[in-house]
C-alpha positions as CSV (number, residue, x, y, z in Angstrom):
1,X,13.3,-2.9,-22.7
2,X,13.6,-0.3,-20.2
3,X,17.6,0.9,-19.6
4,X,16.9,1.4,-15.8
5,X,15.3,-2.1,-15.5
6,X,16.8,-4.1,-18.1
7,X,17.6,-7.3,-15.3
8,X,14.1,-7.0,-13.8
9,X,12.2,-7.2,-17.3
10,X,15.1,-10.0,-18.4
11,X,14.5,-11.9,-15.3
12,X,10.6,-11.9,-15.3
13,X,10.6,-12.8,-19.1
14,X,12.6,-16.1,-17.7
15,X,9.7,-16.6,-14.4
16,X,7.0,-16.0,-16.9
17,X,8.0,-19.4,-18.4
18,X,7.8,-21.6,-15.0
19,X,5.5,-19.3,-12.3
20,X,2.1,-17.9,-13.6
21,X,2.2,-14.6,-13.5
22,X,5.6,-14.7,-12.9
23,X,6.1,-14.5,-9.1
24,X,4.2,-16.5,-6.4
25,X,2.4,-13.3,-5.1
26,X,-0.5,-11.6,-7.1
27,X,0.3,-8.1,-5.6
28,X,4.1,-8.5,-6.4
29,X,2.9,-9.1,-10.0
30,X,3.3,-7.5,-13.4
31,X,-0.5,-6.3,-12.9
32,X,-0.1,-3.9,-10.1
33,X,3.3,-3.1,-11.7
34,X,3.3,-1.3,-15.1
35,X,5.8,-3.3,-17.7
36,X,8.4,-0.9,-18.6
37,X,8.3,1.6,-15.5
38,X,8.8,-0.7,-12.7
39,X,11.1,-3.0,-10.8
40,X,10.2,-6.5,-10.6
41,X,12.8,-8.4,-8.1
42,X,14.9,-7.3,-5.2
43,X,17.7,-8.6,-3.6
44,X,18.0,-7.3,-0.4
45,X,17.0,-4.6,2.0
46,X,18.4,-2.6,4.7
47,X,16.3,-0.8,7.6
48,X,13.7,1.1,5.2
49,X,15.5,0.4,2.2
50,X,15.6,-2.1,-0.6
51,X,17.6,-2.8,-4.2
52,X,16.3,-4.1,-7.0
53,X,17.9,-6.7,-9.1
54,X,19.1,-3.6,-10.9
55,X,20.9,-2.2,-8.4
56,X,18.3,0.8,-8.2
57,X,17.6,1.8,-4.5
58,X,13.9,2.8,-2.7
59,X,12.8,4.0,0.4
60,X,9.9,1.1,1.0
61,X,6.7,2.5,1.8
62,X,5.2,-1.4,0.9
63,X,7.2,-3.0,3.2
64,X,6.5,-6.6,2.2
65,X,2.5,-5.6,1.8
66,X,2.8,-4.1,5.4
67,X,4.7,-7.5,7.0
68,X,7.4,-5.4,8.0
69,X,6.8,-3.5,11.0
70,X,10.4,-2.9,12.3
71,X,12.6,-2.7,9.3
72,X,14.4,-5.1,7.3
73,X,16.7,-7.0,8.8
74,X,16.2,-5.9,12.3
75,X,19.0,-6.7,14.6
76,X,17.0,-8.1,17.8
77,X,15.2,-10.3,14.8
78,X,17.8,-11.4,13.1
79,X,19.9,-12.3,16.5
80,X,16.8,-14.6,17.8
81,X,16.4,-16.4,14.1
82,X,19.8,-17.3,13.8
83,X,20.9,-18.4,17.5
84,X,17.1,-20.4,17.0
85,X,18.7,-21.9,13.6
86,X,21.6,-23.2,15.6
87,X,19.1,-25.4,16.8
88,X,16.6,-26.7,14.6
89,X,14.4,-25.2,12.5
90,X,11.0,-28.1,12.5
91,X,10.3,-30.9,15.7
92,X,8.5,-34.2,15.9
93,X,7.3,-32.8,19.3
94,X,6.3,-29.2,19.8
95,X,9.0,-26.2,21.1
96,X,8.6,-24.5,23.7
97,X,8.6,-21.2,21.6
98,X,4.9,-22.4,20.4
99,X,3.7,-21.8,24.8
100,X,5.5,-18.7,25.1
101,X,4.2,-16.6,21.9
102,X,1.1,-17.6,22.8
103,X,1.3,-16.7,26.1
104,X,2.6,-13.1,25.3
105,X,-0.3,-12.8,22.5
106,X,-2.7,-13.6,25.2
107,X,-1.2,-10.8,27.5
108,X,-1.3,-8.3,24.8
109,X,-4.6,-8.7,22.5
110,X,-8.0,-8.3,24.7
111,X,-9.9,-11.1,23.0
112,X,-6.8,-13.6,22.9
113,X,-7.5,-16.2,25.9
114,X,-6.1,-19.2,22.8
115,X,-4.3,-19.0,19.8
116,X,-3.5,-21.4,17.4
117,X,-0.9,-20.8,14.2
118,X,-0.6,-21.1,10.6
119,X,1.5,-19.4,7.9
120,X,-0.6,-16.7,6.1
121,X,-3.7,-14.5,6.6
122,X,-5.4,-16.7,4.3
123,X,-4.8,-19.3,6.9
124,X,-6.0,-17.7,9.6
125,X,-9.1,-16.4,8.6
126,X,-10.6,-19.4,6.7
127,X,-9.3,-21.2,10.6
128,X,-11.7,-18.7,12.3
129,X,-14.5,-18.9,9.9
130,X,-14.4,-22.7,10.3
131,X,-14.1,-22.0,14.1
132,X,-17.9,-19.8,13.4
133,X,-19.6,-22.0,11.7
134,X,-19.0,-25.0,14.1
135,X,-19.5,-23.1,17.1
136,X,-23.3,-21.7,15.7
137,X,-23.7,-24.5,12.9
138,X,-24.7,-22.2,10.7
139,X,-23.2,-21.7,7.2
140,X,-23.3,-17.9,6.1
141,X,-20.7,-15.4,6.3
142,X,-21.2,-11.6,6.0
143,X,-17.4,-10.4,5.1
144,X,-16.2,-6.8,4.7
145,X,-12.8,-6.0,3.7
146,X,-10.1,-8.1,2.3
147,X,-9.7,-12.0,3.9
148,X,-7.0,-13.6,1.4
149,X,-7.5,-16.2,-1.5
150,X,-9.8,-19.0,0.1
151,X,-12.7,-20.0,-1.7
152,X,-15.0,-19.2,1.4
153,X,-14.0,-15.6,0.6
154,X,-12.8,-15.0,-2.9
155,X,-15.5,-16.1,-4.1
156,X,-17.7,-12.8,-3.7
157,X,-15.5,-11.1,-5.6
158,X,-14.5,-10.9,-9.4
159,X,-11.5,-13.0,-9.0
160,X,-13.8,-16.2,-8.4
161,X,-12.8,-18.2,-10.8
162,X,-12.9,-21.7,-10.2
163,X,-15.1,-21.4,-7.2
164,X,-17.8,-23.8,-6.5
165,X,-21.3,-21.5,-6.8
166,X,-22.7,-23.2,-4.0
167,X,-19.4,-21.5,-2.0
168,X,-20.0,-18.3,-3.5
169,X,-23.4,-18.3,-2.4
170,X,-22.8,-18.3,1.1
171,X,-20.7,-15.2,1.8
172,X,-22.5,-11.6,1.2
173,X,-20.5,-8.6,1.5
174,X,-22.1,-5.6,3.2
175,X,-19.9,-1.9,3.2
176,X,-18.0,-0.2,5.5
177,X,-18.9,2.7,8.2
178,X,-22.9,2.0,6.0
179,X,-24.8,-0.4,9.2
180,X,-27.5,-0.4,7.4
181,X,-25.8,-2.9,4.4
182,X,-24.9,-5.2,7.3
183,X,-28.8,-5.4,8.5
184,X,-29.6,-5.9,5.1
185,X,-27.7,-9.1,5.4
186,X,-29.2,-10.9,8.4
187,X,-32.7,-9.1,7.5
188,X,-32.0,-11.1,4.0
189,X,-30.3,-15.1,5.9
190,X,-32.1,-14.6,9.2
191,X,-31.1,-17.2,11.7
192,X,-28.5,-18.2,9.1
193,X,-24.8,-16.0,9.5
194,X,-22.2,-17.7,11.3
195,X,-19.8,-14.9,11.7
196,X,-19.2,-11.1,10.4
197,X,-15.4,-11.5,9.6
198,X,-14.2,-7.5,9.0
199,X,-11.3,-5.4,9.3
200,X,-12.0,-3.2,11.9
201,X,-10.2,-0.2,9.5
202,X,-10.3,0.4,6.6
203,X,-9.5,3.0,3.7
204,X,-11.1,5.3,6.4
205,X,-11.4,5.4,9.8
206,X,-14.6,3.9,11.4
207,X,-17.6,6.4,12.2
208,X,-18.2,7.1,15.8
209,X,-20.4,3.9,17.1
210,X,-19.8,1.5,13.9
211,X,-17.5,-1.0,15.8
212,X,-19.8,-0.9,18.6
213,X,-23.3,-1.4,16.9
214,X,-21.7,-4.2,14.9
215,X,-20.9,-5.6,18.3
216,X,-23.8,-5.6,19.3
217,X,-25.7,-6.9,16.2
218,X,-23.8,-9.6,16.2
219,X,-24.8,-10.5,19.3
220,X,-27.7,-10.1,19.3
221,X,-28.2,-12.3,16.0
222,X,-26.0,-15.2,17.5
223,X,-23.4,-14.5,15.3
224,X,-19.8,-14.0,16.2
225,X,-17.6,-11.2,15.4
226,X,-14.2,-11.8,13.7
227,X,-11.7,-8.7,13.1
228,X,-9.2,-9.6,10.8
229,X,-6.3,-7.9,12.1
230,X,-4.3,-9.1,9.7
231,X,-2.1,-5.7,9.0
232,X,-3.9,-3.7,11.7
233,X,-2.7,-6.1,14.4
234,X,1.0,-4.6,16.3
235,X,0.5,-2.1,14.2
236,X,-2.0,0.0,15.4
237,X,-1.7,-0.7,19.1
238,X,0.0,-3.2,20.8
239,X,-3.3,-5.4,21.2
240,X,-4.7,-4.0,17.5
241,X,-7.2,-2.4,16.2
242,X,-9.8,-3.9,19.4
243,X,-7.5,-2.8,21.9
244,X,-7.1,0.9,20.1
245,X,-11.2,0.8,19.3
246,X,-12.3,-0.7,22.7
247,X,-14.4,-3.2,20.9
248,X,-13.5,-6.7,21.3
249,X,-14.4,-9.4,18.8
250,X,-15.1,-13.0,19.6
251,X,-12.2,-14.5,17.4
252,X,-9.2,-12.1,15.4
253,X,-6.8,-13.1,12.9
254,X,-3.3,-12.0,12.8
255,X,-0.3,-12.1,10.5
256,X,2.2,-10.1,9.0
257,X,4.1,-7.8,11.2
258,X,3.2,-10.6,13.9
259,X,6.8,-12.1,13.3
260,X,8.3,-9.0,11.3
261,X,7.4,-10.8,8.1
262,X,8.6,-14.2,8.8
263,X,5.5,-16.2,7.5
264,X,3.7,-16.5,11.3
265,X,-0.3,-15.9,11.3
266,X,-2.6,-16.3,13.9
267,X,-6.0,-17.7,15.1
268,X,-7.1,-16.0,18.9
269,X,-10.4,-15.5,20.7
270,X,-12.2,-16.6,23.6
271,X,-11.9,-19.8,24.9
272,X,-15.1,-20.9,24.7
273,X,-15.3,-20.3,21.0
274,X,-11.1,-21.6,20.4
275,X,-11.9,-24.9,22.2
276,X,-13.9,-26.0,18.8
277,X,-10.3,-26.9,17.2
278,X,-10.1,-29.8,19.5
279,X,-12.4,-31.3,16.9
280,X,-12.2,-28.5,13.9
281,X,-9.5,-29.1,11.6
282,X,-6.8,-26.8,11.3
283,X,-3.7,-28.5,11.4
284,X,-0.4,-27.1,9.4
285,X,2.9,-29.6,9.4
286,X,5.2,-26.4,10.0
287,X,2.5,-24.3,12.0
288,X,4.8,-24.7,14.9
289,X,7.9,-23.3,12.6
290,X,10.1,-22.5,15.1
291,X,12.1,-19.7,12.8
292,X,9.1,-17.6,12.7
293,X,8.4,-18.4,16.4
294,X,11.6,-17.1,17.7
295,X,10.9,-13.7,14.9
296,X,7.6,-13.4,16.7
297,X,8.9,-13.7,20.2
298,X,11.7,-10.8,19.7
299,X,8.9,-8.6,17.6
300,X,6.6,-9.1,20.3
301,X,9.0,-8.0,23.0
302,X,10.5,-4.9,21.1
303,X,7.0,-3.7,21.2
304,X,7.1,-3.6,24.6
305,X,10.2,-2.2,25.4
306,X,10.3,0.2,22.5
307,X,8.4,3.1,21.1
308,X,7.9,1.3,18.2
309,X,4.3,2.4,17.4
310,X,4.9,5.7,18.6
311,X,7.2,6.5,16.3
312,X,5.7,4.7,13.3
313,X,2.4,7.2,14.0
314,X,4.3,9.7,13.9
315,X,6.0,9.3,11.0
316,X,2.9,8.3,9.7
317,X,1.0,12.0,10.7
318,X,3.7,13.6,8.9
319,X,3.0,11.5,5.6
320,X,-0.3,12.5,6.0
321,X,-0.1,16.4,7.2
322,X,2.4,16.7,4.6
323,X,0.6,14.7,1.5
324,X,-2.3,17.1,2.2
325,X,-0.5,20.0,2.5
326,X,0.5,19.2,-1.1
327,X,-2.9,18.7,-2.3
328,X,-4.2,22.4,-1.5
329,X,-1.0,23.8,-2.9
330,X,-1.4,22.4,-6.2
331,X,-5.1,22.7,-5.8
332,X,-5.6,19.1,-6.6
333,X,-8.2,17.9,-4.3
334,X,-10.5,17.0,-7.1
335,X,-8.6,13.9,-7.8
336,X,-6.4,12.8,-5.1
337,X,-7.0,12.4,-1.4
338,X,-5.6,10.5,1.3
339,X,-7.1,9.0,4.2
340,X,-6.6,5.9,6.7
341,X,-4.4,5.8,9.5
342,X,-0.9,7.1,9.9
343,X,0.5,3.7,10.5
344,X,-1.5,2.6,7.5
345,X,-2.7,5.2,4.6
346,X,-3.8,5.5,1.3
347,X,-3.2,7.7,-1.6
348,X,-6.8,7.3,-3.5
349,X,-7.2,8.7,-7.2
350,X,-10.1,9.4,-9.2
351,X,-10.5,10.1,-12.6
352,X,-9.4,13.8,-14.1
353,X,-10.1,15.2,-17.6
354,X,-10.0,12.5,-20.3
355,X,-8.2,9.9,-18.0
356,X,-9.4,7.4,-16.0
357,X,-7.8,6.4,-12.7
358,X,-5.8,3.6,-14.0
359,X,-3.8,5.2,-16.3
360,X,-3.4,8.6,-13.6
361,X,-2.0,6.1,-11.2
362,X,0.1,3.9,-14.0
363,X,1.7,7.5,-14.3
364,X,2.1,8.0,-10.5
365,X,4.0,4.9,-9.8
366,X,5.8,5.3,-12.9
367,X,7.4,8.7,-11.8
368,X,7.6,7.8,-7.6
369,X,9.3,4.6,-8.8
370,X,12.0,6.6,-11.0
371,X,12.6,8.8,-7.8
372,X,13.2,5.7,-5.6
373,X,9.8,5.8,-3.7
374,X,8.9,2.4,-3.8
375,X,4.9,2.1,-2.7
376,X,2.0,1.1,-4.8
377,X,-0.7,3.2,-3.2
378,X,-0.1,2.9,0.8
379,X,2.1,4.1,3.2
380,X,3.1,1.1,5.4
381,X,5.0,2.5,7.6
382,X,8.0,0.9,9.7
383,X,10.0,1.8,12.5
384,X,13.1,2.0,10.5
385,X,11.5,5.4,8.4
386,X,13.7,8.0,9.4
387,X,12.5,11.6,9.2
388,X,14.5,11.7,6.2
389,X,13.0,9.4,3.9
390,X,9.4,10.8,5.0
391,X,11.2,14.0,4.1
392,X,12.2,12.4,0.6
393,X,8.8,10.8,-0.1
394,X,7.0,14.6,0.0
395,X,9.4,15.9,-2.1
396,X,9.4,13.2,-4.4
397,X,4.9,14.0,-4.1
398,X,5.7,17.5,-4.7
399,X,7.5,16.9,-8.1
400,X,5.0,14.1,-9.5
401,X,2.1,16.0,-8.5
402,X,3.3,18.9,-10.4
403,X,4.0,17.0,-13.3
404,X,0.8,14.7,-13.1
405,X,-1.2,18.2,-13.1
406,X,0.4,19.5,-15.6
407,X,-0.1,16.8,-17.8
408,X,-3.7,16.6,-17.3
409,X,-4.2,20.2,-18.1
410,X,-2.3,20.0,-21.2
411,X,-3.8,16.7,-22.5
412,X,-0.9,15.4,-23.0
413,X,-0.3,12.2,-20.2
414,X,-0.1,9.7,-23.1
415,X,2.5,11.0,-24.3
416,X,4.9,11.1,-20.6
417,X,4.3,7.4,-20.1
418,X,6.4,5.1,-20.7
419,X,4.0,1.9,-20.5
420,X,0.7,0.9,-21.4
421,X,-1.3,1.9,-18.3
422,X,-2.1,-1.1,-16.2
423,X,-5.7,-2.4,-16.2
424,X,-8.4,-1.7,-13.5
425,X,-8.4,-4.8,-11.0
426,X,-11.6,-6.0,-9.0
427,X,-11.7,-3.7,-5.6
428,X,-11.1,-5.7,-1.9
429,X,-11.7,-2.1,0.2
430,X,-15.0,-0.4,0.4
């Protein structure tokens, strides 16, 4: 048992015994975490920071899989929540909060003229692919990206276990920034795709005219275009990706940083295409929480009154200018990049020498986590990074980097690990 996380390992040894897996999250779980090197529970967090059960304090780079946008515990947040808790938390009847978000998500995303709400990504998606495929009764979906755990999606990937084949036979992935993959797809169903449900960016940025001939495909074909916004939305511009991209989708999915991670996602889009959940089903008992509404309503107005996103791209550019800078100093471009967009980036590995890109990155987290860099391969960045901990996180880059070359050039990486390297896991970006 590892000294530094001896209460993390105890108390996931205990939730291994009642929760599979032992948390209720499959990217908060032991296989994205390497058993020996890494925390497993925190406590609470502060602004950018967390502590682990340990008492072992990181500068978040996660931040709640990107769900926090602001910080934790944000003041204006916390203030709304708890004078909304004075007064109930769940209604027979609606509250009033459930008109006014979606009257400011209106104002501020170009495709929103409805919304509707559930609870997690997962929700929201599966709600607009429903919406799809009862608007143009037709039963395909082309899907590129990542779109949760329903079967409509999981299903084309490896993790489809327990997922009808006559589901999985309906959705057909096609690749980002390559058009040609997505003609392939309608050239392959014609007259038969519902909907292209994609995040409008991705591990890269989108090439000059992808967003727009996908428009237009799409409608041309009789399909409609979702963007899951699902991180991208408030993060990359007040009204998303579409508003940032100047391509606006028929339907969007939201979530996340929505409500500064208080479990709010969303359904918006045109009218004409919202109005089919009169009659579609998507109904949630605490889809009109009132907790999260009241989060959402203070996030939503900070954004407007603040430099929120300003700030986080900034702070972003400085990850990335700096994360690069460290690349062509140690001459390591052969097997690290990064790439995305400052208020969302990835560190990307590839194999180097006799090891493979699992057990590289096992070593990377093991080392960034030991430094108090929490982050498993993105750099979600909130408003609460100061200049400081961006400061922090390239030093602690410059030290690992160092160490990750030298090991690699002395064939001797086994031997600085601490834990069995975690095992490759199916990709959802590509």
């Amino acid at each position: 048992m590892s000294k530094r996380y001896r209460k993390s390992e105890a108390l996931l040894k205990r939730a291994l015994r009642t929760i599979p897996l032992g948390t209720q999250t499959f990217s908060k779980s032991k296989t994205q975490y390497p058993l020996g090197s890494s925390p497993y529970f925190l406590t609470h967090g502060q602004g950018s920071h967390v502590w682990d059960v340990d008492g072992n304090e990181y500068i978040d780079f996660n931040n709640a899989l990107a769900a926090i946008t602001l910080g934790y515990c944000d003041p204006d947040v916390t203030r709304a929540v708890t004078e909304q808790l004075k007064e109930g938390v769940i209604f027979t009847l609606p509250h009033p909060l459930e008109v006014e978000v979606a009257e400011m998500i209106t104002h501020m995303v170009p495709c929103a003229e409805m919304v509707r709400y559930g609870k997690n990504g997962s929700d929201a998606t599966a709600g607009a692919i429903r919406v799809a495929r009862a608007h143009t009764r037709r039963d395909h979906v082309a899907v590129c990206g990542y779109h949760g755990w329903q079967d409509w999606y999981i299903g084309s990937t490896s993790r489809n276990l327990g997922v009808p084949k006559a589901t999985q036979a309906l959705t057909h992935k096609f690749t980002y920034n390559d058009l040609e993959s997505l003609h392939r797809v309608f050239r392959d169903h014609p007259g038969e795709i519902a909907a292209v449900i994609m995040e409008p960016v991705n591990a890269t940025d989108p090439h000059p005219g992808f967003l727009e001939s996908i428009r237009e495909l799409t409608t041309r074909e009789g399909a409609l275009l979702i963007f899951d916004e699902t991180i991208t939305g408030f993060r990359l511009s007040n009204g998303g990706a579409q508003e940032l991209y100047k391509v606006t989708p028929d339907l969007a999915s939201f979530g996340k940083g929505v409500a500064n991670g208080y479990p709010l996602s969303v359904v918006a889009g045109k009218a004409a295409y919202m109005r089919q959940m009169e009659e579609v089903f998507f109904s949630f008992t605490f889809g009109g929480e009132a907790l999260s509404l009241a989060a959402a309503k203070a996030t939503l107005k900070k954004l407007h009154t603040k430099p929120i996103l300003k700030t986080i791209k900034t702070r972003g550019e400085r990850v990335l200018d700096g994360v690069r800078r460290l690349i062509r100093e140690e001459d390591m471009d052969y097997m690290v990049s990064v790439s995305g967009h400052p208020a969302w980036s990835f560190i990307n590995f590839s194999g180097a020498g006799e090891y493979d890109v699992s057990t590289i990155k096992t070593f990377f987290l093991q080392e960034m986590f030991a430094r108090g860099i929490l982050l498993l391969g993105t750099h979600n960045m909130s408003y609460a990074h100061s200049p400081s901990d961006v400061e922090r996180l390239l030093k602690a880059y410059h030290e690992v980097f160092g160490m990750l070359k030298h090991a690699i050039q002395h064939k001797d990486l086994m031997d600085h690990l601490h834990c069995e390297p975690l095992k490759p896991l199916f990709q959802i970006r590509s």
